[in-house]
One Martini backbone bead per residue (centre of mass of N, CA, C, O) as a GRO file, in nm:
protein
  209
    1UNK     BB    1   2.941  -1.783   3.707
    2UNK     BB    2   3.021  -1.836   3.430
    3UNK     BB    3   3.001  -2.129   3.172
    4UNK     BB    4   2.764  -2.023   2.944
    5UNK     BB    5   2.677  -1.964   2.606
    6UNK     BB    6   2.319  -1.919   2.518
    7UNK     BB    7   2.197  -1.857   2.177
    8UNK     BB    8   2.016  -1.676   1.974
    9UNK     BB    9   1.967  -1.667   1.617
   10UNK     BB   10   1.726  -1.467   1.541
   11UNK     BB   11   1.886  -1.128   1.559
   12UNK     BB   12   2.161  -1.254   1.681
   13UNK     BB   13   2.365  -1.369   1.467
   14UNK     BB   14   2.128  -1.346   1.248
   15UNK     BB   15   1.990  -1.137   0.940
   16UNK     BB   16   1.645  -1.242   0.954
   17UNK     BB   17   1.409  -1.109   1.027
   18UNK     BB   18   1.331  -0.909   0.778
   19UNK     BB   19   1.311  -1.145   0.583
   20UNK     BB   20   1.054  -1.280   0.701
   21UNK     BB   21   0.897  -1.050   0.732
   22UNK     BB   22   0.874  -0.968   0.414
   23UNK     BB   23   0.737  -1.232   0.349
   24UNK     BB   24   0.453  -1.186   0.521
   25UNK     BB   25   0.398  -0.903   0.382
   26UNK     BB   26   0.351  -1.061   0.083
   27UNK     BB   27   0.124  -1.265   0.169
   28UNK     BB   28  -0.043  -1.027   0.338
   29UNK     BB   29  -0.118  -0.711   0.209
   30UNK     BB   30  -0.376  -0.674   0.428
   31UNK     BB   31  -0.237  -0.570   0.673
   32UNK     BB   32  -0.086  -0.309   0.622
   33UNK     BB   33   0.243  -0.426   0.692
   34UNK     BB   34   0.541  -0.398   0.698
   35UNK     BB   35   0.813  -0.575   0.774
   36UNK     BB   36   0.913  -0.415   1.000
   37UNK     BB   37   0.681  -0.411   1.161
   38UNK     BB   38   0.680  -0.714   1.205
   39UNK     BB   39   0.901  -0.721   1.362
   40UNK     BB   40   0.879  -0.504   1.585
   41UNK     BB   41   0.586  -0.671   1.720
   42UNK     BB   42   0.728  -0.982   1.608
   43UNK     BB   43   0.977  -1.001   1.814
   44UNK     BB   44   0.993  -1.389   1.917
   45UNK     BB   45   0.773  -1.509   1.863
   46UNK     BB   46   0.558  -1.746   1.769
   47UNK     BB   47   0.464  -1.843   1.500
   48UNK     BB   48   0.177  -1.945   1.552
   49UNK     BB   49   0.074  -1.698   1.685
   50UNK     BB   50   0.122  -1.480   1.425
   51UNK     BB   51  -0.084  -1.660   1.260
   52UNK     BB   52  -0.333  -1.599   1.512
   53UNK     BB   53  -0.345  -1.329   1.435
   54UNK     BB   54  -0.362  -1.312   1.114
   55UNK     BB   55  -0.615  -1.440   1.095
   56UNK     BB   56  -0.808  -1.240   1.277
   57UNK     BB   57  -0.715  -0.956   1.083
   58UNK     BB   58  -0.778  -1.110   0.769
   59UNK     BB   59  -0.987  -1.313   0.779
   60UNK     BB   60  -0.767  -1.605   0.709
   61UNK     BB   61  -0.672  -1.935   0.669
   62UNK     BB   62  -0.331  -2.028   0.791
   63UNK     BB   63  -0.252  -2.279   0.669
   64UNK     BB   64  -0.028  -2.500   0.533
   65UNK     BB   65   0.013  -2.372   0.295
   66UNK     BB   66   0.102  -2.113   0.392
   67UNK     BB   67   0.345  -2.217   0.557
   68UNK     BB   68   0.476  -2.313   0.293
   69UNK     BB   69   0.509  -2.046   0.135
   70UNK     BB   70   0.675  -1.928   0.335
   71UNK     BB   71   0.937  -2.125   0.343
   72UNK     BB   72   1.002  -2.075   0.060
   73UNK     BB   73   1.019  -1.778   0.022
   74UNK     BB   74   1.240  -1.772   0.319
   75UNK     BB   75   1.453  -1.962   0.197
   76UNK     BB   76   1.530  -1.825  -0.072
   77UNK     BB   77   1.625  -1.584   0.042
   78UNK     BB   78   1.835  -1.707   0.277
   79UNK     BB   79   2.037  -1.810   0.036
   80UNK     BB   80   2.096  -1.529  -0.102
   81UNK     BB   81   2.093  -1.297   0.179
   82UNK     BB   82   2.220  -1.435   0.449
   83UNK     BB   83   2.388  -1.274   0.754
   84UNK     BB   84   2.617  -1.238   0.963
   85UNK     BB   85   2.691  -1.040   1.169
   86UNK     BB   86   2.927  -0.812   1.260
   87UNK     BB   87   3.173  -1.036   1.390
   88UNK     BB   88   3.062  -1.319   1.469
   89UNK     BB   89   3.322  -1.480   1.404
   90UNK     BB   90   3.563  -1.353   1.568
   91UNK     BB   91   3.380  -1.389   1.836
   92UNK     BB   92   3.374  -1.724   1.768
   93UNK     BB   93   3.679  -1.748   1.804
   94UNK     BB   94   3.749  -1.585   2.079
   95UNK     BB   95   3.591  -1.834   2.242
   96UNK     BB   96   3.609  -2.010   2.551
   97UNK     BB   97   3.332  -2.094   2.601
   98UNK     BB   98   3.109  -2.281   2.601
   99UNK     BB   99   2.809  -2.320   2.325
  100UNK     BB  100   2.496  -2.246   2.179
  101UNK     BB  101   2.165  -2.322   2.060
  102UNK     BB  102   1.842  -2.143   2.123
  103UNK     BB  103   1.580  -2.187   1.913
  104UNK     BB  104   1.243  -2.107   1.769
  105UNK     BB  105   1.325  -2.266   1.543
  106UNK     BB  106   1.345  -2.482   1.318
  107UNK     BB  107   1.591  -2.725   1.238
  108UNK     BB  108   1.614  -2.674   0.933
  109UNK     BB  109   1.653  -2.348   0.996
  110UNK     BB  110   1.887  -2.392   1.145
  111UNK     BB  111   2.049  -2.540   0.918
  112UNK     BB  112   2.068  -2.326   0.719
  113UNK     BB  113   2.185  -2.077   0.850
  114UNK     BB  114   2.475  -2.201   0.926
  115UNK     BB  115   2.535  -2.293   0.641
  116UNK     BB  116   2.555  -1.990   0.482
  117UNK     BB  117   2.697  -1.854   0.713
  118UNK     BB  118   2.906  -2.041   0.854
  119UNK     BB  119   2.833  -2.139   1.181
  120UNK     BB  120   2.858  -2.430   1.221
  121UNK     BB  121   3.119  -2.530   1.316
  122UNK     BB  122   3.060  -2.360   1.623
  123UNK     BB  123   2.838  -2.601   1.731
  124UNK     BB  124   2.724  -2.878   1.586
  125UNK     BB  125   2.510  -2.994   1.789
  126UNK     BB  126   2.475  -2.709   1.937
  127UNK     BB  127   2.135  -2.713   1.857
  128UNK     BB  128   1.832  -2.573   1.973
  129UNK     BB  129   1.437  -2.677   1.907
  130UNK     BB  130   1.136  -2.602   1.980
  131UNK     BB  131   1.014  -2.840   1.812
  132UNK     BB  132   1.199  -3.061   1.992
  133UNK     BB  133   1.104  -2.961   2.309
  134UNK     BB  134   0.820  -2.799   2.325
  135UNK     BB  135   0.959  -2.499   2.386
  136UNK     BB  136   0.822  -2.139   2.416
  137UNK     BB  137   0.912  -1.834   2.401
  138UNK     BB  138   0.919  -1.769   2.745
  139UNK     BB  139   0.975  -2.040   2.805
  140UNK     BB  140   1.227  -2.194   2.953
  141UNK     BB  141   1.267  -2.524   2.852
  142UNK     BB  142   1.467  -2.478   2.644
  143UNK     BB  143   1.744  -2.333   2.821
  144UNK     BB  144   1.726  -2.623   3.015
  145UNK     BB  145   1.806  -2.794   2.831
  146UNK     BB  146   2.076  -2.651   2.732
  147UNK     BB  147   2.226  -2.674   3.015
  148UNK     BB  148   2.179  -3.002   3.026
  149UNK     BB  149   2.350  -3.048   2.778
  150UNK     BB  150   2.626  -2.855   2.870
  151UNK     BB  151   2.668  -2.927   3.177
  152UNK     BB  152   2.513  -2.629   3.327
  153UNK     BB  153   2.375  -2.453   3.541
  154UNK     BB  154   2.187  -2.204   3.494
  155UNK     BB  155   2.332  -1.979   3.637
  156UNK     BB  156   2.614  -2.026   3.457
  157UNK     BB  157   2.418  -1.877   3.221
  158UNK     BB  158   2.452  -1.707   2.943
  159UNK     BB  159   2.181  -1.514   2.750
  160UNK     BB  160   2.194  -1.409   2.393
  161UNK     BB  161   1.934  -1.153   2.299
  162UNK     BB  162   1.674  -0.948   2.136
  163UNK     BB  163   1.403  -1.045   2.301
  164UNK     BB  164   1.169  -0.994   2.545
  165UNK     BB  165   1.098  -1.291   2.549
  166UNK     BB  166   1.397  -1.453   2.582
  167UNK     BB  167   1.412  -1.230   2.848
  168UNK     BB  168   1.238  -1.405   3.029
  169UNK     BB  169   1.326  -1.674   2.987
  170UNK     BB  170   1.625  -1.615   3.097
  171UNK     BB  171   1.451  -1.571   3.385
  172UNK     BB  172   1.283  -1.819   3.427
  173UNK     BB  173   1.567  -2.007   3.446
  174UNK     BB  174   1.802  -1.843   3.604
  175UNK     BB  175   1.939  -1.616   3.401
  176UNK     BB  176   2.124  -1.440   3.212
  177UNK     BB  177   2.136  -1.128   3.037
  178UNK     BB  178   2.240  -1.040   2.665
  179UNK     BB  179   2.159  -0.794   2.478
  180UNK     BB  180   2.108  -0.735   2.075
  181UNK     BB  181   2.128  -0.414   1.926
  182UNK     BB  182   2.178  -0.291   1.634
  183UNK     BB  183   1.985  -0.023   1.718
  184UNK     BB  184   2.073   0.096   1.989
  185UNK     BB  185   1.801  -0.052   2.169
  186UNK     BB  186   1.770  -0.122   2.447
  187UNK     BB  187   1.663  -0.271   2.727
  188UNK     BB  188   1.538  -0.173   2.999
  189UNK     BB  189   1.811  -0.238   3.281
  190UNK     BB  190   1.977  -0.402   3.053
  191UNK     BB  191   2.203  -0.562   2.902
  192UNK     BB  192   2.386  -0.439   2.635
  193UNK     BB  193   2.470  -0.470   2.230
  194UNK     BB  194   2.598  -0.374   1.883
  195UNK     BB  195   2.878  -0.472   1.904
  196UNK     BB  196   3.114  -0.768   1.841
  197UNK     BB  197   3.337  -0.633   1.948
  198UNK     BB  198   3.195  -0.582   2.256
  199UNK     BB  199   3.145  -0.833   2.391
  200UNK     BB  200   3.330  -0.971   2.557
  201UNK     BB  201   3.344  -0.717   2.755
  202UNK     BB  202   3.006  -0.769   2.823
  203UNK     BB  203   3.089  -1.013   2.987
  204UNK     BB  204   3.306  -0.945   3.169
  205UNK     BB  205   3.098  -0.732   3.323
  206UNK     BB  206   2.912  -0.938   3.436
  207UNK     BB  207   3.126  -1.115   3.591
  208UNK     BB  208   3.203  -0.846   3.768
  209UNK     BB  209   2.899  -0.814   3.915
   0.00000   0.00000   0.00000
């Protein structure tokens, strides 16, 4: 039985992936490749991971200036441009199970996505952060923590994920998966969905499965 859904939100909620991308993109001109590019190869990575893989692509150390480099240029476009995807609002208006966010962002970027795109009333304090938990998707930790903050087994838990790494992490947590892939390109034997308007119904396919 269903009893609890836990979101990740990066490409999950809202549509920030590209714009992530396109930042680090804009930064490292010597990588040669576009934004698209690097959300497709490192979609859902660990942000340090991706790092030190750009590090020794480019043979250049991407210290802490680096990074705050990133988070000023992708926090200023998220200010202005960063938008929940088409009907998450709706959907979240008409869920009735728990609910929270499990996300790989650090608490500062989910609290700016939220309020940006007004996602914030929906969640309030359940809002969970790899960097507060020290716990990074494949690793199950993140999940496994925030179904113990909303009183609920891991099985009892739907994880509603973008990334490979995501679906991997609540495999190893005990939990189910369902991708959101807005270019309507599920990943293989997984069950998933490109429009929030079919989101419902697609959970409760699952739990009559």
């Amino acid at each position: 039985m269903i009893k609890a859904l836990i979101f990740d939100l990066d490409g999950t909620l809202v549509d920030s992936e590209l714009i992530g991308a396109e930042a680090l993109a804009s930064l490292l001109p010597e990588l040669g490749l576009t934004g698209a590019e690097i959300m497709a190869r490192y979609r859902g990575w660990r942000f340090a991971t991706i790092l030190e893989e750009f590090s020794t692509l480019t043979e250049r150390r991407l210290d802490e200036s680096f990074v705050e480099a990133y988070r000023a240029l992708s926090g200023k476009r998220f200010e202005a441009e960063l938008q929940a995807f088409a009907g998450v609002e709706e959907m979240l208006q008409m869920a009735t199970l728990p609910m929270c966010i499990a996300s790989s962002g650090p608490p500062e970027k989910i609290a700016r996505s939220l309020r940006v795109t007004g996602l914030g009333r929906f969640f309030g304090e359940r809002a969970y952060s790899a960097y507060v938990v020290n716990s990074w998707k494949p690793d199950p930790g993140l999940f496994l923590h925030a179904a113990a903050a909303m009183g609920v087994e891991p099985g009892e838990c739907l994880v509603i994920e973008d990334s490979e790494v995501g679906v991997e992490a609540a495999r190893r947590a005990g939990m189910r998966a369902l991708v959101h892939c807005p270019e309507n390109k599920g990943l293989p034997g997984l069950p998933h969905f490109s429009d929030y308007r079919d989101f419902h119904e697609a959970v409760r396919q699952l739990a009559a499965a």
